[in-house]
PyMOL CGO cylinders between C-alpha atoms (Angstrom):
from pymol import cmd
from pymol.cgo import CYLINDER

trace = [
    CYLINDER, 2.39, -22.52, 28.50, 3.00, -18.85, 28.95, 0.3, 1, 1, 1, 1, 1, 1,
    CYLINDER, 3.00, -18.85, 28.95, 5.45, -16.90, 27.32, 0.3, 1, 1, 1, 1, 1, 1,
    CYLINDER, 5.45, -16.90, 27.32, 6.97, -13.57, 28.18, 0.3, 1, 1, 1, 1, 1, 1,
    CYLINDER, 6.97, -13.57, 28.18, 6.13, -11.56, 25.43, 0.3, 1, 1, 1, 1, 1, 1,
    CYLINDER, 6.13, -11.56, 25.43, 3.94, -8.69, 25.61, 0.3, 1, 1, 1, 1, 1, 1,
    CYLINDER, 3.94, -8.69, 25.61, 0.44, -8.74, 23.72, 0.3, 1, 1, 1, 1, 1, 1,
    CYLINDER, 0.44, -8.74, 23.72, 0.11, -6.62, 20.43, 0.3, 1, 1, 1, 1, 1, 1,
    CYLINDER, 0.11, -6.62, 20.43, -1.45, -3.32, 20.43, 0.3, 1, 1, 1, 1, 1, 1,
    CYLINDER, -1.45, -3.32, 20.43, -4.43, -3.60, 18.35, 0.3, 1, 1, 1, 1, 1, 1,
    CYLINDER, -4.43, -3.60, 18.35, -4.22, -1.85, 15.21, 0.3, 1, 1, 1, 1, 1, 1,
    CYLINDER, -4.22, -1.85, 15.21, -7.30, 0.25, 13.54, 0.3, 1, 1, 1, 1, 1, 1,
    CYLINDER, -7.30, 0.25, 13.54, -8.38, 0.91, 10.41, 0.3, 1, 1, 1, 1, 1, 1,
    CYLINDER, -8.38, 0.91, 10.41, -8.73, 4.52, 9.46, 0.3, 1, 1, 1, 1, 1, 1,
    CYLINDER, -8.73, 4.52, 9.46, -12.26, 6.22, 9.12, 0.3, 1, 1, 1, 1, 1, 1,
    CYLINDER, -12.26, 6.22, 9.12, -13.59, 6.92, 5.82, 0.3, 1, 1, 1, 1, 1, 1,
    CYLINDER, -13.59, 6.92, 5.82, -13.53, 10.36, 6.43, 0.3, 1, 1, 1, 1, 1, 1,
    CYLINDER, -13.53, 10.36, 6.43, -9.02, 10.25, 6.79, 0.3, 1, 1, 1, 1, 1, 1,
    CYLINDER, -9.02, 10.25, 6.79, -8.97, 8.17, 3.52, 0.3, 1, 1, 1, 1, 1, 1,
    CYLINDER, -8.97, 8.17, 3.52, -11.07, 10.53, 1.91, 0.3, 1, 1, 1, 1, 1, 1,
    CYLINDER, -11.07, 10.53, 1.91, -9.11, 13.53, 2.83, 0.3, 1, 1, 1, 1, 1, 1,
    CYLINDER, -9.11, 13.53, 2.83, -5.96, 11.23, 1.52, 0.3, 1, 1, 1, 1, 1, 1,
    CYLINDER, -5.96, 11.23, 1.52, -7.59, 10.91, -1.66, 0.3, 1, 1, 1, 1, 1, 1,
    CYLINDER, -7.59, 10.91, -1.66, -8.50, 14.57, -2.26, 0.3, 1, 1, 1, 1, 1, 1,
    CYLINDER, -8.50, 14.57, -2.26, -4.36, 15.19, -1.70, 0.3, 1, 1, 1, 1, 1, 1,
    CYLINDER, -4.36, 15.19, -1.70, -3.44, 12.49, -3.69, 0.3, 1, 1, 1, 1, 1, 1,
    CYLINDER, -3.44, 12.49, -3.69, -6.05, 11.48, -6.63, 0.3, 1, 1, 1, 1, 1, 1,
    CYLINDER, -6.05, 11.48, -6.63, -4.18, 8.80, -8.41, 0.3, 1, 1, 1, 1, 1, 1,
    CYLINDER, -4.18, 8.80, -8.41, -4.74, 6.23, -5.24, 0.3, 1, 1, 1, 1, 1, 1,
    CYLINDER, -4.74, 6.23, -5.24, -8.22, 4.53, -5.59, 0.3, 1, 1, 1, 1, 1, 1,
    CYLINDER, -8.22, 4.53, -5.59, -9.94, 2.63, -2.91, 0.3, 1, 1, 1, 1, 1, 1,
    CYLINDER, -9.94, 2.63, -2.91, -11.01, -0.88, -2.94, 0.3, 1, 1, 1, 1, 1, 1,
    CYLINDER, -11.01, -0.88, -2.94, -14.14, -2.17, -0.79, 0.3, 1, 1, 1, 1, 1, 1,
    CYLINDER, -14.14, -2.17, -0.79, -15.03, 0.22, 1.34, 0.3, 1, 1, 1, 1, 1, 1,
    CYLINDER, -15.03, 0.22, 1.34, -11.65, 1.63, 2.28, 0.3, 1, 1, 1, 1, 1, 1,
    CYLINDER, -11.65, 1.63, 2.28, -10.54, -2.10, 2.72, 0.3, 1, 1, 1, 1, 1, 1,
    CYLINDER, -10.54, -2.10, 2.72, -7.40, -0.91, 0.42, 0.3, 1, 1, 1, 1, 1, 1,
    CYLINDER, -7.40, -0.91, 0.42, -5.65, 1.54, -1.34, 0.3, 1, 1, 1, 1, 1, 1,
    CYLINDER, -5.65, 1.54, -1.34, -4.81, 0.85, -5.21, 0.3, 1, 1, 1, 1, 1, 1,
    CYLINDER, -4.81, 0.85, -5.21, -2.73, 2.67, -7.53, 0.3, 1, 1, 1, 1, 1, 1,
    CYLINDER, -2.73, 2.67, -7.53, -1.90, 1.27, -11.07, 0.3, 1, 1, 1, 1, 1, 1,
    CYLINDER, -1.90, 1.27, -11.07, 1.58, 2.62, -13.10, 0.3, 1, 1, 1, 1, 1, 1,
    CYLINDER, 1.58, 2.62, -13.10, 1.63, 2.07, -16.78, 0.3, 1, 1, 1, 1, 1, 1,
    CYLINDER, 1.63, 2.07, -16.78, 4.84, 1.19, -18.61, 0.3, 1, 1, 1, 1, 1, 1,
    CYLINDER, 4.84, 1.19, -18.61, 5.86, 1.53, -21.66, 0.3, 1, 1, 1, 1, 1, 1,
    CYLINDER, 5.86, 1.53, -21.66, 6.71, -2.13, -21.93, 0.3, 1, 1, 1, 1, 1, 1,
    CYLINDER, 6.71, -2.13, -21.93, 6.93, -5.37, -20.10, 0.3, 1, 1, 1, 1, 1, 1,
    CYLINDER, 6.93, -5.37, -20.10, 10.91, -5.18, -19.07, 0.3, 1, 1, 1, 1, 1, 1,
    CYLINDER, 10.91, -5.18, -19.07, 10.25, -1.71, -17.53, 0.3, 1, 1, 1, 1, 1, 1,
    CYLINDER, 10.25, -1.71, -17.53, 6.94, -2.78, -15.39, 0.3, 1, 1, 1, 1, 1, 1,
    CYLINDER, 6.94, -2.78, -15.39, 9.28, -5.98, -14.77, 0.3, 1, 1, 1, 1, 1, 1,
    CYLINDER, 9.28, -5.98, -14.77, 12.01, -3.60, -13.17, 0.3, 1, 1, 1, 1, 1, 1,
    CYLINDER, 12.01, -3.60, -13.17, 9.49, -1.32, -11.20, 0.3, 1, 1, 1, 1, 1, 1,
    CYLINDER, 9.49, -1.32, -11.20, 7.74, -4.09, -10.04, 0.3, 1, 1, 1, 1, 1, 1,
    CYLINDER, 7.74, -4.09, -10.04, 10.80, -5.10, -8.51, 0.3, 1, 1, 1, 1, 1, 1,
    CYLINDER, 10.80, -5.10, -8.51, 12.23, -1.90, -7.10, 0.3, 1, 1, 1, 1, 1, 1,
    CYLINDER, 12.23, -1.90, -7.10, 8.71, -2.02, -5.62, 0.3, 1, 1, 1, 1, 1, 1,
    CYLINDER, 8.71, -2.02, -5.62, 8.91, -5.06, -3.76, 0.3, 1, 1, 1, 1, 1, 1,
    CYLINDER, 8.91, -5.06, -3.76, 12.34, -3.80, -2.00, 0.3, 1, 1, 1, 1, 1, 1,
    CYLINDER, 12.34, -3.80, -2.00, 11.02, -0.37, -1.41, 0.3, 1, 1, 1, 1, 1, 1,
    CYLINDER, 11.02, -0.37, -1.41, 8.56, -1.56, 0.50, 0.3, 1, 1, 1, 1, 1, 1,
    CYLINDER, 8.56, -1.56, 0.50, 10.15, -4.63, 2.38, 0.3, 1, 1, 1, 1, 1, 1,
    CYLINDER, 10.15, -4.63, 2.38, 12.29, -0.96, 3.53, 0.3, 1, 1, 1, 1, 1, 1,
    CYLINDER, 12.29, -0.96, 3.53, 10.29, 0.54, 4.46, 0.3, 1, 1, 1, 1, 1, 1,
    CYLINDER, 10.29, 0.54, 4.46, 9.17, -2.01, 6.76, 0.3, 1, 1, 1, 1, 1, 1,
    CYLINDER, 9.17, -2.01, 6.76, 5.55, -2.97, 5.51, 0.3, 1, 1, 1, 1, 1, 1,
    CYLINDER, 5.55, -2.97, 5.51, 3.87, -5.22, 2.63, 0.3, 1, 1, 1, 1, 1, 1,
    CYLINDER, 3.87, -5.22, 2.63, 2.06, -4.07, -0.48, 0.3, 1, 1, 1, 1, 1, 1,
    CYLINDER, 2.06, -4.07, -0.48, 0.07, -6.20, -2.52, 0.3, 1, 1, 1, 1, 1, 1,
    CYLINDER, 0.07, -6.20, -2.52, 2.24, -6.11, -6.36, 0.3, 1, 1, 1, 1, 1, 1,
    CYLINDER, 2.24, -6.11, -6.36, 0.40, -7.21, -9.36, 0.3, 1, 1, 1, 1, 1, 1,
    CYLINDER, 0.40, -7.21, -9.36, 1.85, -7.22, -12.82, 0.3, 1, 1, 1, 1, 1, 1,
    CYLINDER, 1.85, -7.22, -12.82, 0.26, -7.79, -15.89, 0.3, 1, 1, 1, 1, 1, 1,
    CYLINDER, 0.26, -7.79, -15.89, 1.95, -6.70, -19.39, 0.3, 1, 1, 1, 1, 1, 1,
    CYLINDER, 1.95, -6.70, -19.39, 3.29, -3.45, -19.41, 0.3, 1, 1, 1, 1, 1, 1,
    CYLINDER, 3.29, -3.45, -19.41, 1.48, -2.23, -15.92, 0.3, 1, 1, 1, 1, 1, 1,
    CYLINDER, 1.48, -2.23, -15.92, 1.73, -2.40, -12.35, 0.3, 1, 1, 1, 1, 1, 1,
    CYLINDER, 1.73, -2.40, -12.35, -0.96, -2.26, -10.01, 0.3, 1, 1, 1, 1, 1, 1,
    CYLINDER, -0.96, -2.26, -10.01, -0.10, -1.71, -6.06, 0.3, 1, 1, 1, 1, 1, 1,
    CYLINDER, -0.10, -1.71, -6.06, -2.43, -2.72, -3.10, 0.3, 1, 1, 1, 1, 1, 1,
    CYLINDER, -2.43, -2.72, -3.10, -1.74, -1.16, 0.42, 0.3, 1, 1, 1, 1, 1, 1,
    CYLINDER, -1.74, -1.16, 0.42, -4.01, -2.38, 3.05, 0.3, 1, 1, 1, 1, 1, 1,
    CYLINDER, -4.01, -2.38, 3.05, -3.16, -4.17, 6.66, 0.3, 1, 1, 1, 1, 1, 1,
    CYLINDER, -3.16, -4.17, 6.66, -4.37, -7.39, 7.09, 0.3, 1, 1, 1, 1, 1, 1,
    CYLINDER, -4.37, -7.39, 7.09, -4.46, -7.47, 10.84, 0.3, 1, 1, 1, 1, 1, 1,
    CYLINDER, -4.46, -7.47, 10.84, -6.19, -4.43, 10.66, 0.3, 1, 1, 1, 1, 1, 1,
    CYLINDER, -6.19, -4.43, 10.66, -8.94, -4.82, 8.40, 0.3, 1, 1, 1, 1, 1, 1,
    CYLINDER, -8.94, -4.82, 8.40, -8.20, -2.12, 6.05, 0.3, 1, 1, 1, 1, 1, 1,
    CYLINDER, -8.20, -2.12, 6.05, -6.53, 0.73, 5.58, 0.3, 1, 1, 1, 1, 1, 1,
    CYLINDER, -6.53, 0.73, 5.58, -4.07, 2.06, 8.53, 0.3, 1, 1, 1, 1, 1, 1,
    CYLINDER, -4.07, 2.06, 8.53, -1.83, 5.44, 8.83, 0.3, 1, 1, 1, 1, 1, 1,
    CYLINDER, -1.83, 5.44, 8.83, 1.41, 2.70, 7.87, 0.3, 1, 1, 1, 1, 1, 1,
    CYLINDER, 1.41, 2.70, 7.87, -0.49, 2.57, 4.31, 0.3, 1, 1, 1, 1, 1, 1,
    CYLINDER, -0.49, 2.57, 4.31, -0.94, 6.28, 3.91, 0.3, 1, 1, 1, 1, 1, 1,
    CYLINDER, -0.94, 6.28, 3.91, 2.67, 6.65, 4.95, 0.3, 1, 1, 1, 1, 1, 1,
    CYLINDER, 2.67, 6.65, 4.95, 4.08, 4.49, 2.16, 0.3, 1, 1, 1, 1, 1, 1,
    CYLINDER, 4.08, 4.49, 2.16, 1.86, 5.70, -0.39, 0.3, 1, 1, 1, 1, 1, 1,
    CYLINDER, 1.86, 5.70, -0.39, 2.81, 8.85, 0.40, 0.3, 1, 1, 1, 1, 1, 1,
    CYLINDER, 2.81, 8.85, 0.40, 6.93, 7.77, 0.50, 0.3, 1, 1, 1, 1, 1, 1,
    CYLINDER, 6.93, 7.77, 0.50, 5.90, 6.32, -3.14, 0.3, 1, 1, 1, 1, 1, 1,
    CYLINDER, 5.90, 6.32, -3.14, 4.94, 9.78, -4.33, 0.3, 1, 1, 1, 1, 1, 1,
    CYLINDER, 4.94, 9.78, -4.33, 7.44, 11.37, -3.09, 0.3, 1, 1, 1, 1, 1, 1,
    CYLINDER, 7.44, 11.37, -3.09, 9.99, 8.73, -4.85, 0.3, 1, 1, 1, 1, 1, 1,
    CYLINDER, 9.99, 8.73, -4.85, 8.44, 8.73, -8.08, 0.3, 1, 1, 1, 1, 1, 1,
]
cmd.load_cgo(trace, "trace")
């Protein structure tokens, strides 16, 4: 049955050589698998604090209209931007890493 709805633009990962010029800006973000993600762990100075980031995390990026992968273990916080549908990395990742320096 068809449906009216447009497809969806196909969305590409970024080249090596735009995460790598991400990196050199912002040196706290790791990658993961061949540019298959951006990581970035925050340290706490205890478990109610991570708690309370971790949080603030998930709304700031349900905001800013895109997922991030939040894992938290003890006292630290480790963030994973990537885009499934993608593959990898895309310029919406960059962006909200970026909005997360800028914020914190």
């Amino acid at each position: 049955m068809p449906t009216n709805q447009a497809p969806r633009p196909q969305i590409e990962p970024l080249k090596a050589e735009r995460i790598q010029a991400f990196l050199r800006e912002h040196p706290e973000w790791k990658v993961r698998g061949e540019s298959h993600a951006l990581v970035r762990t925050f340290g706490h100075p205890g478990r109610n604090s991570a708690q309370a980031f971790a949080t603030w995390l998930a709304e700031f990026t349900r905001d800013y209209g895109h997922s991030a992968r939040l894992e938290l273990y003890d006292n630290v916080v480790t963030v994973t931007l990537a885009t499934p549908v993608a593959g990898g990395v895309t310029e919406k990742d960059l962006g909200l890493a970026r909005e997360l320096e800028f914020r914190l």
